[in-house]
MIPA-464647 format. One line per 4 residues: their letters; for each residue x, y, z negated of N, C-alpha, C, CB. Coordinates in steps of 0.001 Angstrom, whole numbers. Atoms other than C-alpha are relative to their C-alpha. Glycine has a CB too. Layout:
N
a	X,Y,Z,X,Y,Z,X,Y,Z,X,Y,Z ~ ...
This chain:
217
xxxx	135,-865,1173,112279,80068,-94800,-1439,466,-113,962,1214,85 ~ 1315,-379,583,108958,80975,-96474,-213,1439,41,-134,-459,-1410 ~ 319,-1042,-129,107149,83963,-96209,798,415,-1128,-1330,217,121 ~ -833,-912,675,108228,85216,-99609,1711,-50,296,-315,-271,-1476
xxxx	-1043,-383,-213,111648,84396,-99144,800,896,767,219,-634,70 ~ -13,-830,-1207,112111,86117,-96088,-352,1903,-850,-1551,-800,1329 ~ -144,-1213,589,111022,89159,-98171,1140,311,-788,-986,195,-689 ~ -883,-94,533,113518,88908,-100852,957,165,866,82,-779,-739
xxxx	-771,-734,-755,115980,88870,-98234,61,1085,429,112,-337,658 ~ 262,-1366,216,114998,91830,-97201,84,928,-1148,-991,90,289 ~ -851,-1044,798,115747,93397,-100418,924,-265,-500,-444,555,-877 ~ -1420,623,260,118636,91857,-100612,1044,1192,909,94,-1909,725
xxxx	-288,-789,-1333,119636,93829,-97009,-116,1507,-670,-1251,-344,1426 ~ 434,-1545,9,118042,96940,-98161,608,975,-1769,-2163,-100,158 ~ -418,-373,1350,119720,97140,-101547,1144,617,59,116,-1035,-898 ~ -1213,-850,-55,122971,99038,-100533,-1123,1355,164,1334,-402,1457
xxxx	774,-1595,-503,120341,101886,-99207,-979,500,-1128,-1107,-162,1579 ~ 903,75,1175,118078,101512,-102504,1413,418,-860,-952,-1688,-361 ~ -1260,-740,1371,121592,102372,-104653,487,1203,285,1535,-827,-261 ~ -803,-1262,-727,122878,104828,-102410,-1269,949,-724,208,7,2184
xxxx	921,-1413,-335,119405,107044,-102603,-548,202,-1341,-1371,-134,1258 ~ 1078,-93,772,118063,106416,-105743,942,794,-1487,-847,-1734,-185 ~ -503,174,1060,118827,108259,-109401,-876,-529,-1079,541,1044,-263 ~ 915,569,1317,117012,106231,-111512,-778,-1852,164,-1576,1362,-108
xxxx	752,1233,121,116111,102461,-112044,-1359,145,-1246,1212,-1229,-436 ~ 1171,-235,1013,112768,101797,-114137,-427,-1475,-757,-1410,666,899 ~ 583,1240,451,112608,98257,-115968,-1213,-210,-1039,1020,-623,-501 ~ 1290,-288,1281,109530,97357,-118155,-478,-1747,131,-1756,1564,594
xxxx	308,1840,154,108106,94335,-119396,-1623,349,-725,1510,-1217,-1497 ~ 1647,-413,49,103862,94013,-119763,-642,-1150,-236,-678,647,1359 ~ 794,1310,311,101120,91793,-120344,-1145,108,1325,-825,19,-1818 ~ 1223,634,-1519,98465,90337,-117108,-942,-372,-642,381,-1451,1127
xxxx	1119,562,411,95173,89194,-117614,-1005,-310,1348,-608,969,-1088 ~ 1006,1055,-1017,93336,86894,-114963,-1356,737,-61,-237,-1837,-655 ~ 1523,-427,172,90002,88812,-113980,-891,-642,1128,-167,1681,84 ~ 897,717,-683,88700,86132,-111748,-102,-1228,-310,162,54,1154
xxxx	53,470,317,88951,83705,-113816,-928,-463,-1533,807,107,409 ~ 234,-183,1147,87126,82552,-116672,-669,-1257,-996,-719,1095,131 ~ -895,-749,569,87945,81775,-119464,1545,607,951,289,-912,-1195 ~ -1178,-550,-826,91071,84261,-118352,1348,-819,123,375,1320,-591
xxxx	-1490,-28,39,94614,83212,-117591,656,1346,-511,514,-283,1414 ~ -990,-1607,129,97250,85663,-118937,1480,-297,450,163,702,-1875 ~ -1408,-290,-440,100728,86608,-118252,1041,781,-1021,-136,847,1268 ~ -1406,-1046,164,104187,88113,-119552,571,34,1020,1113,-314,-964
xxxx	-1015,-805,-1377,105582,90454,-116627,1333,506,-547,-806,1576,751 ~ -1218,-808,183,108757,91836,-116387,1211,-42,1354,670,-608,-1436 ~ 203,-518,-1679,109699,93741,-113540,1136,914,27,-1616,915,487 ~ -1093,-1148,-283,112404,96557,-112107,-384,998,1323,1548,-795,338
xxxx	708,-1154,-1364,111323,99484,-110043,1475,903,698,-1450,1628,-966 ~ -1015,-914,-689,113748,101498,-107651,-629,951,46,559,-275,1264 ~ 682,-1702,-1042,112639,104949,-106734,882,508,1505,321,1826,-1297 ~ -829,-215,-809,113867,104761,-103423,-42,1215,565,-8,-827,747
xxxx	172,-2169,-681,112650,108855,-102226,-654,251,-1764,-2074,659,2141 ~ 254,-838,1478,112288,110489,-105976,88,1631,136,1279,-462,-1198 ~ 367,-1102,-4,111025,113867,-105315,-881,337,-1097,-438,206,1089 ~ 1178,-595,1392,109086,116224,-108038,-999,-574,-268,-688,1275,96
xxxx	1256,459,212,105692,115315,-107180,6,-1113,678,-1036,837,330 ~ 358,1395,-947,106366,111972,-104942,1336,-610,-119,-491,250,1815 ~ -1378,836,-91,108494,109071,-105214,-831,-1543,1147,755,-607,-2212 ~ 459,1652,-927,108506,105659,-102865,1064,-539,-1256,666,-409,2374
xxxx	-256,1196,1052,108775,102542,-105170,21,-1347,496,-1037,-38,-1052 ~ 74,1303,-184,110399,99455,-104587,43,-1019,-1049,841,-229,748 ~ 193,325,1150,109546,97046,-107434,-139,-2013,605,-1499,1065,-780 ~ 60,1512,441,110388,92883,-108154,-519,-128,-1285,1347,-703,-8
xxxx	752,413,1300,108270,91381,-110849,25,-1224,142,-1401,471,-272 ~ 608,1610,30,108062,88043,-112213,-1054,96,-1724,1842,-1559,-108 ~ 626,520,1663,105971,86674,-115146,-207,-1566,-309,-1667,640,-270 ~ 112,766,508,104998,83738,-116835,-638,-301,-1231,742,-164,112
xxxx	1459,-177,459,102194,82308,-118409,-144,-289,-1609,-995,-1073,869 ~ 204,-384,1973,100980,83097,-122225,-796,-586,-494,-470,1391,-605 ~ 1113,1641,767,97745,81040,-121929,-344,-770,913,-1663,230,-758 ~ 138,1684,-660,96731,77636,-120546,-1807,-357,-302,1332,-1483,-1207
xxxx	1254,690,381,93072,76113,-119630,516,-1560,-425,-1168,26,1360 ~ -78,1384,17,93043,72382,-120717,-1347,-382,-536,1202,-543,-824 ~ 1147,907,292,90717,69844,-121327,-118,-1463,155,-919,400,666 ~ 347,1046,-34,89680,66479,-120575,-624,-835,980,-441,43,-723
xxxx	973,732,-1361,89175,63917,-117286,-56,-966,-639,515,-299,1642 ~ -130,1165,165,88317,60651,-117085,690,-621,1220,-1187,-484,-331 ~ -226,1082,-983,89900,57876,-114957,1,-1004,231,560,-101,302 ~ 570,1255,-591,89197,55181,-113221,620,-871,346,-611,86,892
xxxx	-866,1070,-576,90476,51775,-112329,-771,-888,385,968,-580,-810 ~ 142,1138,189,89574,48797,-110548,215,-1296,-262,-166,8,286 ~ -726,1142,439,91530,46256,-111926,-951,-222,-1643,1964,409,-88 ~ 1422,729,1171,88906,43895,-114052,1081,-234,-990,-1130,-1846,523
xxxx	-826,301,1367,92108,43276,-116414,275,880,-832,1168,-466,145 ~ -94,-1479,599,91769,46888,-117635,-878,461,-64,633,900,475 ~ 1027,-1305,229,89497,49421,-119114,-556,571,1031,577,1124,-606 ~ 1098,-744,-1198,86873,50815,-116679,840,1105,384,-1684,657,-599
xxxx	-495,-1602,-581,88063,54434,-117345,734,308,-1545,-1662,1438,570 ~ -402,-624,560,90238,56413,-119627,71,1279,-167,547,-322,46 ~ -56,-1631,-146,90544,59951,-120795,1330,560,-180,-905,743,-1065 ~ -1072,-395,33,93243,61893,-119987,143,1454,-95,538,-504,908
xxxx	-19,-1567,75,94243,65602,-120724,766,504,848,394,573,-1194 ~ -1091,-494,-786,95124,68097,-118546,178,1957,-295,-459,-510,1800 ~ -397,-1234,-15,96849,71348,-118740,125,1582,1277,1062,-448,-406 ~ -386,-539,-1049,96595,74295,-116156,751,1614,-650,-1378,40,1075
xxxx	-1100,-1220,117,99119,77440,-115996,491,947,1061,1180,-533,-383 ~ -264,-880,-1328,99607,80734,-114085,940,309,-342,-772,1112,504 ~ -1524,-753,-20,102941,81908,-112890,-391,874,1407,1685,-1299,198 ~ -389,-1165,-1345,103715,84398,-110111,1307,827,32,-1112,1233,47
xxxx	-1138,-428,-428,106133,86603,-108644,-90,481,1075,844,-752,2 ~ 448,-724,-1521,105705,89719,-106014,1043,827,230,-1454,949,84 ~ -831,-957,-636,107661,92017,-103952,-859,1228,500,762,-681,1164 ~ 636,-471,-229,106071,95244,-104242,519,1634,727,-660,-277,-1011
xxxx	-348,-997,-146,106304,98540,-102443,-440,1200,-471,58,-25,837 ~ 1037,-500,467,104404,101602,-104011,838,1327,390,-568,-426,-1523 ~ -170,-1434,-43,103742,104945,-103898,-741,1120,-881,-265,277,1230 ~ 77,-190,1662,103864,107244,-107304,-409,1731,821,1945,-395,-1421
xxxx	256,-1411,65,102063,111115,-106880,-276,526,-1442,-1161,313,891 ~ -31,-397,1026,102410,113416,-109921,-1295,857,468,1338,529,-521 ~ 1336,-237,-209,99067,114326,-110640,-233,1577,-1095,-977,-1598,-483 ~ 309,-996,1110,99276,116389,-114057,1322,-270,-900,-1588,-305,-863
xxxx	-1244,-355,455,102157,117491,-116048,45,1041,-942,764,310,998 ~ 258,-1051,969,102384,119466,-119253,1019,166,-1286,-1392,-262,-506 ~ -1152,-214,1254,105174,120646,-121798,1381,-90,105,-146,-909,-1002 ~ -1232,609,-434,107790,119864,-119490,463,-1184,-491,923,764,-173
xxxx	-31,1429,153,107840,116289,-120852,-885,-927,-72,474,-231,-803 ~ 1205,882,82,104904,114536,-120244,-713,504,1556,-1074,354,-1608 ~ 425,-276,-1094,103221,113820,-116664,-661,-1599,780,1261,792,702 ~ 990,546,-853,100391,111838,-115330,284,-847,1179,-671,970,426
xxxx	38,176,-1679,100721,110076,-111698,-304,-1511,253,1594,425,818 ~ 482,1178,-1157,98431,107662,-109513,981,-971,562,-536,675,1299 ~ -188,969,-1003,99674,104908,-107701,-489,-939,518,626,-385,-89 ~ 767,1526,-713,98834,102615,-104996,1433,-875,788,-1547,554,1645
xxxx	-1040,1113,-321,100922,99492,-103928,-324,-874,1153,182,-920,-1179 ~ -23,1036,-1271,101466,97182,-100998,834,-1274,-409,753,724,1430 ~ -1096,871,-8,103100,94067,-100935,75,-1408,-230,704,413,-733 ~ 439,1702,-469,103482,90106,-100972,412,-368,-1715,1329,-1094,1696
xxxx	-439,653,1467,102866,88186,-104127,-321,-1314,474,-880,493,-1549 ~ 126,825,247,103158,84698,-104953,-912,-522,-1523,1079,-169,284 ~ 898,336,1483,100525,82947,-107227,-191,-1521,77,-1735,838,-126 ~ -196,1388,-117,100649,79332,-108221,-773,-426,-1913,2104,-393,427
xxxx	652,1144,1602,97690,77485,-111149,1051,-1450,184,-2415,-778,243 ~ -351,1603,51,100064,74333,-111862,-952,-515,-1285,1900,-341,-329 ~ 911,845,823,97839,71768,-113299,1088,-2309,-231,-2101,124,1419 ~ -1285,1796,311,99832,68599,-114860,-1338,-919,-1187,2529,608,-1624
xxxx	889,1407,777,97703,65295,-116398,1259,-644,-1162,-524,-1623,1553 ~ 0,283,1252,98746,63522,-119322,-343,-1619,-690,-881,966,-396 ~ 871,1017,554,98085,60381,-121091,-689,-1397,600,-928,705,-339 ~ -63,1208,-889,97560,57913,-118303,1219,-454,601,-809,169,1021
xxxx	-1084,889,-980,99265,55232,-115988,-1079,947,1435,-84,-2540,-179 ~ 679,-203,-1167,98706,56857,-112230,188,-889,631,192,975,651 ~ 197,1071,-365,99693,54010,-111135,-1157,-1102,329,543,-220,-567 ~ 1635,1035,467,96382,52166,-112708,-855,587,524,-623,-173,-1624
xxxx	1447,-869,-175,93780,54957,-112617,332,854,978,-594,890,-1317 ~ 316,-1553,-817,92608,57896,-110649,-709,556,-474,-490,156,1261 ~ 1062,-481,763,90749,60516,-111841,-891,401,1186,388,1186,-1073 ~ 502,-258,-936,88096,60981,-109276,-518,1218,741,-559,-577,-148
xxxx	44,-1665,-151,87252,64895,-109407,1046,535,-491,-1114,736,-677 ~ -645,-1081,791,90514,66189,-110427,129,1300,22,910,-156,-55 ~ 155,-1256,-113,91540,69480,-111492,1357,168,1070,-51,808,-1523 ~ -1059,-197,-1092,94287,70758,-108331,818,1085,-254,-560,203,1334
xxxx	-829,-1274,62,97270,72998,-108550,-162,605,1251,1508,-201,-300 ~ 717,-723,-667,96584,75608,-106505,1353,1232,520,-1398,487,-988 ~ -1290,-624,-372,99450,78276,-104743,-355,489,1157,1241,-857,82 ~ 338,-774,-1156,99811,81017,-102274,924,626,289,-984,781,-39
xxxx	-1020,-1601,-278,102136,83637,-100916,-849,744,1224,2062,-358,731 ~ 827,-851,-922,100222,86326,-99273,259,1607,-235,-1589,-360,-252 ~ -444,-1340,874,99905,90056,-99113,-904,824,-1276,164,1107,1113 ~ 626,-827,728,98532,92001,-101424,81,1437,-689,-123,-592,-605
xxxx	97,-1569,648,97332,95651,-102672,-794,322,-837,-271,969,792 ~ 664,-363,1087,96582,97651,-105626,249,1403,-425,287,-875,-983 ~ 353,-1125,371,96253,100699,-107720,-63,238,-1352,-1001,245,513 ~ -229,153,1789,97219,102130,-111280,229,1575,-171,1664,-1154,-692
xxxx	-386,-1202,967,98378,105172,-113144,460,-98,-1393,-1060,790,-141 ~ -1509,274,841,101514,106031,-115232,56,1171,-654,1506,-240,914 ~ -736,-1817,685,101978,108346,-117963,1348,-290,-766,-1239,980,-1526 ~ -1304,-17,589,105388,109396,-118869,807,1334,-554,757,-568,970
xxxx	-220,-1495,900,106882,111337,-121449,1875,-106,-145,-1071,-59,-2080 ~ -1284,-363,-34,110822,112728,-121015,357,-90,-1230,278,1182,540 ~ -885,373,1620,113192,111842,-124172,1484,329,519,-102,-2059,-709 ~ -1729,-23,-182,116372,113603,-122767,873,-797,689,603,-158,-1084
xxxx	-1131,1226,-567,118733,110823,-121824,-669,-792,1149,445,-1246,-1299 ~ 763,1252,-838,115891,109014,-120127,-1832,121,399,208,-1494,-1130 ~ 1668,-233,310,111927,108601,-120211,84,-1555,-506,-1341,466,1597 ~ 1071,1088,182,109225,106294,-121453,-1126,22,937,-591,75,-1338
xxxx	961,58,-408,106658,104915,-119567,-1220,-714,-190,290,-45,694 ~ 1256,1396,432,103071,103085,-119838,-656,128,1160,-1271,153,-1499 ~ 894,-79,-1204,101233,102210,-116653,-969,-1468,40,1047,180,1471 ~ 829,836,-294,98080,100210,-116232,-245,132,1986,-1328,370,-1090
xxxx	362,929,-1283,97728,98116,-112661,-1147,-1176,40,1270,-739,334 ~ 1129,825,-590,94869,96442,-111095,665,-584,1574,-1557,1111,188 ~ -702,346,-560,96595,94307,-108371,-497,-1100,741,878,-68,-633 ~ 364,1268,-518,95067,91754,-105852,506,-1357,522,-457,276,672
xxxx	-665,1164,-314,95447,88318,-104768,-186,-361,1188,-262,-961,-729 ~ 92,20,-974,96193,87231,-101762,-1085,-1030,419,1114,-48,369 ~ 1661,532,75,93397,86015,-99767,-74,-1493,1033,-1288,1507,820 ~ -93,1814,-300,92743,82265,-98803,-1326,168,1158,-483,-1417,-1850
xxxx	1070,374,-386,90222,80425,-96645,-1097,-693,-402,229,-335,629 ~ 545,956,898,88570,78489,-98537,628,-466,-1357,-137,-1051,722 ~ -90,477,1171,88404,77413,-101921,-611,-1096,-529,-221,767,-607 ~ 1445,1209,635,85574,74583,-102401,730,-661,-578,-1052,-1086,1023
xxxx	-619,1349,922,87968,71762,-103287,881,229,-1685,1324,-756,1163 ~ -632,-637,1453,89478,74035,-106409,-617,-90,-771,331,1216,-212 ~ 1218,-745,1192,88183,74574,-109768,461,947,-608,-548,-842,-1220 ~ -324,-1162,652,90082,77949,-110102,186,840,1348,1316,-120,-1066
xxxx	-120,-1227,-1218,90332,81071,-108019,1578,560,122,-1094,1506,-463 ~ -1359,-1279,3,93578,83088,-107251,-277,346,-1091,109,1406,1069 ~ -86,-1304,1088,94390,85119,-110165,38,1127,838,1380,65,-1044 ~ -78,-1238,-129,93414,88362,-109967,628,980,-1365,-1355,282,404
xxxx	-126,-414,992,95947,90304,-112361,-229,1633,-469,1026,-481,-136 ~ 27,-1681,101,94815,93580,-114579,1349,-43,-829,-1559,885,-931 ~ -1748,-140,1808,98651,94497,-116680,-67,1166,-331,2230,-142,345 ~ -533,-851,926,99553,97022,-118657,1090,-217,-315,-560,111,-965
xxxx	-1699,555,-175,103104,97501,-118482,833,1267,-1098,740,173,2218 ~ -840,-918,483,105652,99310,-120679,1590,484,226,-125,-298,-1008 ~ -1134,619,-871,108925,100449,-119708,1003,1577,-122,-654,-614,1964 ~ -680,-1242,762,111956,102930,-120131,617,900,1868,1805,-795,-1532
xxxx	-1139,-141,-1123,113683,105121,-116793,1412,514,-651,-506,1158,1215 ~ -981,222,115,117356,104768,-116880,361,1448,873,346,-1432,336 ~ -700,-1132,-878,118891,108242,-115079,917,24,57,-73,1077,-128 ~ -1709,-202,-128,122099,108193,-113707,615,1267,385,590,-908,1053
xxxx	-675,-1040,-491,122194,111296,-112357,-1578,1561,-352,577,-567,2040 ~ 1344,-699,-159,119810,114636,-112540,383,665,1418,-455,1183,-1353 ~ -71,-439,-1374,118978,116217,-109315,-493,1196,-565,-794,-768,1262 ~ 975,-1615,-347,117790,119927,-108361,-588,-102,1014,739,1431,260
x	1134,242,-829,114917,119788,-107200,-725,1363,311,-954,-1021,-699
């Protein structure tokens, strides 16, 4: 079993103790944007947060996200053959595309708070993401040709940490939320033979909490 998997299990395990403790799930769905890339990759996220300790000013956050990708580099190789009964070289197009998918843990402090429905709060995050450029060709026999510099799909599961802030305004039944994240990628040894980096994603996420219960706090 793979590093990430091995996590998911784990919240697989830990999900009777995540229902028991928590009143409130938090789903939201956002947009990514590649900041080590460039031109950028982007993303559509859409994610589910637990509040597994939800106290006044502090909650622990366990959060699954996936996304999937909104824009695509492409362009144009050539390839090569030596078979004298065929064209030297041909051009072929190729497409590349970010996906991902992390297991994150975080931790939410209420920072500022005003009107009794509206309130500020930091967070910083831990936790293992998966990031994968697939790059697919086009338009040739691979059989015949090769392209001699191609472009490489590229993939990781590692850990990674980040840092954001969430404002959210109470609506009775529930809340709204909006939180911008800056979120790293996990970190490799090398890169030379690539012609793209990890994504590094910034999102902006939007998103409603669900309350099942109110507490006294």
């Amino acid at each position: 079993m793979n590093t990430f998997g091995k996590q998911v299990l784990t919240l697989v395990l830990l999900f009777p103790l995540i229902a028991k403790s928590q009143n409130a799930i938090e789903p939201y769905i956002g947009y990514s944007i590649d900041v080590a890339n460039k031109p950028p990759f982007s993303q559509v996220n859409i994610g589910l947060q637990y509040p597994v300790i939800n106290h006044k000013v502090y909650q622990l956050l366990v959060r699954v996200q996936g996304a999937l990708p909104l824009s695509k580099h492409s362009g144009n190789d050539l390839a090569y053959t030596s078979n004298p009964s065929l064209p030297l070289t041909v051009t072929t197009g190729y497409k590349a595309k970010w996906f991902s998918t992390a297991f994150i843990i975080g931790n939410r402090f209420k920072l500022i708070s005003w009107a009794d429905k509206n309130s500020i709060s930091p967070f910083v995050n831990a936790g293992v993401i998966y990031q994968k450029i697939a790059v697919n060709y086009s338009n040739y026999d691979m059989d015949k040709y090769t392209v001699l510099d191609p472009h490489r799909s590229l993939k990781k599961v590692g850990l990674c940490i980040g840092a954001g802030v969430q404002y959210k305004r109470d609506i009775g039944s529930g809340a709204i939320f909006l939180q911008a994240e800056f979120l790293s990628s996990p970190a490799v040894d090398s890169l030379n033979n690539y012609n793209y980096k990890l994504p590094v994603p910034l999102s902006i996420n939007i998103g409603y909490v669900v309350e099942f219960k109110k507490r006294h706090k």
